[in-house]
N, CA and C of each residue as an Amber inpcrd file, in Angstrom:
protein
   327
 -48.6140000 139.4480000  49.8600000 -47.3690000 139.5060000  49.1320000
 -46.8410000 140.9510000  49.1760000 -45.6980000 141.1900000  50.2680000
 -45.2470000 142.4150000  50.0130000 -44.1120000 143.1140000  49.0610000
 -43.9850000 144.2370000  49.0040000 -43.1840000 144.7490000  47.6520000
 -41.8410000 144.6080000  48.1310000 -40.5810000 144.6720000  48.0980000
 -39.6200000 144.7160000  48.0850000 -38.9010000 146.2780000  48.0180000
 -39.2210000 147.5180000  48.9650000 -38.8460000 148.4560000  48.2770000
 -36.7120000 148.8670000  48.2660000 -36.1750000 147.8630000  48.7690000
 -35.2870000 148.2290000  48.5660000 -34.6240000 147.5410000  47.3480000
 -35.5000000 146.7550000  47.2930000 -35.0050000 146.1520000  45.6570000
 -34.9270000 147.0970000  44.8830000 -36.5930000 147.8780000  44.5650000
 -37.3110000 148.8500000  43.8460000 -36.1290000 149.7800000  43.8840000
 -35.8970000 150.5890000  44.8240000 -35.1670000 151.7670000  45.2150000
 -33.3540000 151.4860000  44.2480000 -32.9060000 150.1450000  44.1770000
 -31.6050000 149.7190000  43.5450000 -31.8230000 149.7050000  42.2260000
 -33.0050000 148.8190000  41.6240000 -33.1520000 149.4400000  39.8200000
 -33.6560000 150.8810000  39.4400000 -34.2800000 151.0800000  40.5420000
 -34.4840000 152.6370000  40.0700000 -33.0360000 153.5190000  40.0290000
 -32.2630000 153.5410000  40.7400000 -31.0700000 154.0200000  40.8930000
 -30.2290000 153.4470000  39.5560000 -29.7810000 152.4400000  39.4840000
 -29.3150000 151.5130000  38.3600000 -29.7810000 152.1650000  37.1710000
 -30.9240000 152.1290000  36.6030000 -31.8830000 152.8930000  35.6020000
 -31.0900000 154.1490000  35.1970000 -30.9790000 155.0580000  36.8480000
 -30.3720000 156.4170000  36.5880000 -29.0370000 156.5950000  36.1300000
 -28.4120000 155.8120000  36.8820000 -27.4340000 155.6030000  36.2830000
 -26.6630000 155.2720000  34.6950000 -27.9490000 154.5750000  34.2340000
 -27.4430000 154.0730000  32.8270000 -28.4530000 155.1290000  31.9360000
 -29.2910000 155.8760000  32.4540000 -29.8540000 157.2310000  31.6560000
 -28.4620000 158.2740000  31.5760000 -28.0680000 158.3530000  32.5270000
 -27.0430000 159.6800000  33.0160000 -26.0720000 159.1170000  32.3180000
 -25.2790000 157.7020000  32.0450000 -24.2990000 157.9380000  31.0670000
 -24.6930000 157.6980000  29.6980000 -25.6760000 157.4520000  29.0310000
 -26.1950000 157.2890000  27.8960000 -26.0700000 158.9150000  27.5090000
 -26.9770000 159.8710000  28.4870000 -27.0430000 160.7800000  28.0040000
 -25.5880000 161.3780000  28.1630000 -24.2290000 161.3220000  28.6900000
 -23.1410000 161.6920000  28.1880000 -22.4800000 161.0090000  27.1490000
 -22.6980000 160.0310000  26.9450000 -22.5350000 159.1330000  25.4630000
 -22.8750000 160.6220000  24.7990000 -24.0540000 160.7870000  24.3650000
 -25.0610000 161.6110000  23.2540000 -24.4890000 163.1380000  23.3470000
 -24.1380000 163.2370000  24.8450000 -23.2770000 165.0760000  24.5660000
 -21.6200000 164.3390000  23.6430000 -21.5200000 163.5800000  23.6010000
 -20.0160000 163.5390000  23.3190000 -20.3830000 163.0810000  21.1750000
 -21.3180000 162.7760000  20.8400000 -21.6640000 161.9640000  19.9900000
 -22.0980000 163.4330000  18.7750000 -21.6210000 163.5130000  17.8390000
 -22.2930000 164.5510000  16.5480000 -23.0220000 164.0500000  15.3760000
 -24.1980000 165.0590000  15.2070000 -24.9630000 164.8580000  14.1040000
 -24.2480000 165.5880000  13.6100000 -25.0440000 165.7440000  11.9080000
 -24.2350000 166.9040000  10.8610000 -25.6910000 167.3720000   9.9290000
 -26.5740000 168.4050000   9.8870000 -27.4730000 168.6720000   8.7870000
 -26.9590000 169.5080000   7.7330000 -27.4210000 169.4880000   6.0100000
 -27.0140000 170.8210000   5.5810000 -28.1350000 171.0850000   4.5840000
 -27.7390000 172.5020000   3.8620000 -29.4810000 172.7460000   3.2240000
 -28.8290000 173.6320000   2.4300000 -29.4350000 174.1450000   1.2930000
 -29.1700000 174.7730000   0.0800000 -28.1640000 174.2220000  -0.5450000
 -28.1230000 172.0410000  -0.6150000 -27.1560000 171.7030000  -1.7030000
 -25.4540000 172.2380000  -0.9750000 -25.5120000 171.6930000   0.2710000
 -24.1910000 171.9800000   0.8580000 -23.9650000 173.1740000   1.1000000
 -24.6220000 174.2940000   1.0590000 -24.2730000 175.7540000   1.3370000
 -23.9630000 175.9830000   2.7780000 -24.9460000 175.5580000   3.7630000
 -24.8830000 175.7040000   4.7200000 -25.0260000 174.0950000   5.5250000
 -24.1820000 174.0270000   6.4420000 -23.9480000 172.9480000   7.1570000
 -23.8300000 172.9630000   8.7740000 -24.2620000 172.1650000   9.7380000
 -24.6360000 172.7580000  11.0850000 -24.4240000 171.2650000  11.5440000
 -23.5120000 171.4120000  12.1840000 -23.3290000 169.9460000  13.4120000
 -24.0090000 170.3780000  14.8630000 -23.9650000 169.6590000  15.3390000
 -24.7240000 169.5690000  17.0320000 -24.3710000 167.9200000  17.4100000
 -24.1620000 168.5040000  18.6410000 -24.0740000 166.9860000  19.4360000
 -25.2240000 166.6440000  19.9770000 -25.2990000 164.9470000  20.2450000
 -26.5360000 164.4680000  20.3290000 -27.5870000 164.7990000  21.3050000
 -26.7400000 165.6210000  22.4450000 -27.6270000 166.4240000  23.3020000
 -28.5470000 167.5300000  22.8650000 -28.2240000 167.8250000  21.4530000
 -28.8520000 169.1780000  20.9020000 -28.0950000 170.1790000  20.8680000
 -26.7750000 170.7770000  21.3730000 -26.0350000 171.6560000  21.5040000
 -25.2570000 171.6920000  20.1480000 -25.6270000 172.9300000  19.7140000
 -25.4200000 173.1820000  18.1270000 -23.6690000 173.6340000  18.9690000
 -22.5230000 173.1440000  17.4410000 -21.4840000 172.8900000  17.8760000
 -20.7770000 173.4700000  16.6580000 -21.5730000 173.4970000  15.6130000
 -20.6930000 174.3650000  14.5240000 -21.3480000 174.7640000  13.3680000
 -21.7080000 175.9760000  12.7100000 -22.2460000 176.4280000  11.7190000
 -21.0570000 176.7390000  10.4060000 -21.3340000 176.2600000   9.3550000
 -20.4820000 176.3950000   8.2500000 -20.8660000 177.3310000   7.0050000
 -21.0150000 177.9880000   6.6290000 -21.8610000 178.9170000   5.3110000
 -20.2140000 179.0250000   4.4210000 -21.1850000 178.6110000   3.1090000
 -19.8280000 178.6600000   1.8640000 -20.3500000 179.7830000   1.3800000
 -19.3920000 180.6250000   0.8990000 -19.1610000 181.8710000   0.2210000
 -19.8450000 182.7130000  -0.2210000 -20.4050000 181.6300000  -1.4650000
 -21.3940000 181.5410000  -2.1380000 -22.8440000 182.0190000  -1.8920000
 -23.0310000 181.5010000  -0.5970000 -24.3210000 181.3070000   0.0470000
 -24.6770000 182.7610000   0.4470000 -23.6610000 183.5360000   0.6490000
 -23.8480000 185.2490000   1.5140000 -24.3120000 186.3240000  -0.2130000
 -25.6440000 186.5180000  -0.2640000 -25.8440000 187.5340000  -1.1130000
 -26.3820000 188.1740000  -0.6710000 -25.7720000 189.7040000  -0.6700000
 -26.1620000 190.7720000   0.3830000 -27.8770000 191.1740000  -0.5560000
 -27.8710000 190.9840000  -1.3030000 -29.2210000 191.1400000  -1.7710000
 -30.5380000 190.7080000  -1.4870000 -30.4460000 189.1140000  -0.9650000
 -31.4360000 188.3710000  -0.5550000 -31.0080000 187.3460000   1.0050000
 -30.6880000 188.3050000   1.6200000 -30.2420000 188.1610000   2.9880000
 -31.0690000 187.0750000   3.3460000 -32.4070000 186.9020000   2.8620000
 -33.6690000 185.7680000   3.6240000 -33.2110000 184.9240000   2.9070000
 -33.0610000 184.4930000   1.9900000 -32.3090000 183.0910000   1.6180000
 -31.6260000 182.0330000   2.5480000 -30.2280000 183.4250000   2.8970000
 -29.7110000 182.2810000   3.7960000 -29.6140000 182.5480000   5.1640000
 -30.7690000 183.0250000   6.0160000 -31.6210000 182.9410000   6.8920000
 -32.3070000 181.8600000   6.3000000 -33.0140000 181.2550000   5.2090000
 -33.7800000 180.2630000   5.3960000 -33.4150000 178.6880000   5.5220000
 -31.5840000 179.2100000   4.4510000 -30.7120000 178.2850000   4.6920000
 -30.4190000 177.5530000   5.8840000 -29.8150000 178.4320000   6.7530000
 -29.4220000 178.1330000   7.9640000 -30.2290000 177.5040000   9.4380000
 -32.0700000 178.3990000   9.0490000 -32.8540000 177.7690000  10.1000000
 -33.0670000 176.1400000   9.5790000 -33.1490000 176.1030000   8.3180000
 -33.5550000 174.6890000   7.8090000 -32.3440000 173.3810000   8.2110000
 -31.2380000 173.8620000   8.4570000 -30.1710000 172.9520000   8.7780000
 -30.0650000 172.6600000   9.6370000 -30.4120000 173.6930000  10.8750000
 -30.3860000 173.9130000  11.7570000 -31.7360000 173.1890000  12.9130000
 -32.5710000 173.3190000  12.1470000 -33.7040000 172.2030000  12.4280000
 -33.4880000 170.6960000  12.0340000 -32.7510000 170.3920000  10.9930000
 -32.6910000 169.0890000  10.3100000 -31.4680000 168.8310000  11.5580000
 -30.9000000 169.5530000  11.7280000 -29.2980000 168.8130000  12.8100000
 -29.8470000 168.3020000  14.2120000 -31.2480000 169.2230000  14.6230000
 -31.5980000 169.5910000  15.8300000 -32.8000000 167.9870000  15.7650000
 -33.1850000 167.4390000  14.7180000 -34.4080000 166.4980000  14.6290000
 -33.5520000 165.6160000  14.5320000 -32.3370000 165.5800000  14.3370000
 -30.8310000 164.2750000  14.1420000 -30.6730000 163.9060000  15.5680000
 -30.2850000 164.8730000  15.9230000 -30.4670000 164.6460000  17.5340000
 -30.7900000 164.2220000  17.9760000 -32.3660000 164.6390000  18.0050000
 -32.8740000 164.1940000  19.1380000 -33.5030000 162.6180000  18.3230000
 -33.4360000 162.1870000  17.2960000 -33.6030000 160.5270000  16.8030000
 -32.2660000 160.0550000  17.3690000 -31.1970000 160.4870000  17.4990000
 -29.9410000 159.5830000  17.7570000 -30.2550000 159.8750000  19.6210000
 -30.9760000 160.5680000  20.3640000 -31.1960000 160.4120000  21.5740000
 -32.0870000 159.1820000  21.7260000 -33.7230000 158.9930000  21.1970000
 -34.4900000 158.2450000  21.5790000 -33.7970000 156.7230000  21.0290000
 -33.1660000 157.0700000  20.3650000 -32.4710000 155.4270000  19.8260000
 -31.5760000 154.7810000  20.9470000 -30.6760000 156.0490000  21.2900000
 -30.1870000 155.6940000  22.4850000 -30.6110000 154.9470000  23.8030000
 -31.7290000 156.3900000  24.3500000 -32.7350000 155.8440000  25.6790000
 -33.5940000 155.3630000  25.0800000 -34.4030000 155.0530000  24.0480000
 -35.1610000 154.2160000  23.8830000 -35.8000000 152.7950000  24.7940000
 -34.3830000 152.1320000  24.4960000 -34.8050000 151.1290000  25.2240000
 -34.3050000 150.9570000  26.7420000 -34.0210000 151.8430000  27.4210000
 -34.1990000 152.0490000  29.0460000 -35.5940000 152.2730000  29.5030000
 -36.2680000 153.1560000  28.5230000 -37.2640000 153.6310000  29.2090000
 -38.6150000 152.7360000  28.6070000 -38.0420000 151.7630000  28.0390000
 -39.4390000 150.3160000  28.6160000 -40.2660000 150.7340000  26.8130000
 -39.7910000 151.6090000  25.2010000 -40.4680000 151.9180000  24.3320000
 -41.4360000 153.0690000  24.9980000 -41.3600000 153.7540000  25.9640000
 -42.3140000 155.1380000  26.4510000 -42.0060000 155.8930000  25.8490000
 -42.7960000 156.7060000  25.1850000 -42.6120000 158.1150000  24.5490000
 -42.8070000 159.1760000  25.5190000 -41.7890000 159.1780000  25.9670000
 -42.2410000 160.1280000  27.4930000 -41.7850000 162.0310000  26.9130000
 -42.8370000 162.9630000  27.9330000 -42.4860000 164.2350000  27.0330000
 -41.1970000 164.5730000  26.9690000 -40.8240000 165.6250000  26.3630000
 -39.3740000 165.9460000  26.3900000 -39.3540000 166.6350000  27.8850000
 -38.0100000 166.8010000  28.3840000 -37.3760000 166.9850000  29.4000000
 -38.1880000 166.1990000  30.7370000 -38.7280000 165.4990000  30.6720000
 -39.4750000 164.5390000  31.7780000 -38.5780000 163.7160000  32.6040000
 -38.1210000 164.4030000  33.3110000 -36.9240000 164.2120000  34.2820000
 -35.7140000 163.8790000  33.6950000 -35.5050000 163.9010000  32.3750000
 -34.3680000 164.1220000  31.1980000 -33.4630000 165.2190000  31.0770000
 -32.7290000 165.8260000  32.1380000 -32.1560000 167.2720000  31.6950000
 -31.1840000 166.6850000  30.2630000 -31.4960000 167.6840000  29.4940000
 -30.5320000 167.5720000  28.3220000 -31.8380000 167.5310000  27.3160000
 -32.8740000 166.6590000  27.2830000 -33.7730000 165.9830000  26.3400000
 -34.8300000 166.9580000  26.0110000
């Protein structure tokens, strides 16, 4: 019983195809995280590409500068873990439920 590789060779292609526009779906698509009670707020699109940082007024005290440094990494991680859940939800189910590593022939991931 032999394999069929030009079958093989057409879903593999097909596959790529519907990875490559999923993953422009996800550049076009925004998360939103924020941290210190709305102080600081950080969108990124679903590719991960942080797209806008927001800090209210409030939040800038020249006194305890690490505050909102801690503000901002924390949002900034929460926008960045949005992401990449609204990615695997996406490719999820192309790639058969594999938890495959990040960037594993995924540019963007």
């Amino acid at each position: 019983m032999g394999m069929d590789f030009n079958k093989l060779m057409q879903q593999a292609q097909q596959m790529q195809e519907q990875v490559q526009r999923a993953q422009e779906e996800l550049a076009n698509e925004t998360v939103e995280a924020s941290a210190g009670g709305g102080m600081v707020t950080v969108k990124a699109t679903g590719a991960g590409e942080l797209t806008e940082i927001k800090i209210a007024p409030e939040a800038i005290d020249p006194d305890d500068p690490e505050l909102l440094a801690d503000m901002i990494l924390a949002a900034v991680n929460e926008a960045l873990r949005s992401a990449e859940q609204l990615g695997k939800s996406k490719l999820g189910g192309m790639m058969g439920g594999l938890d495959l590593p990040p960037g594993l022939g995924l540019p963007g991931l």
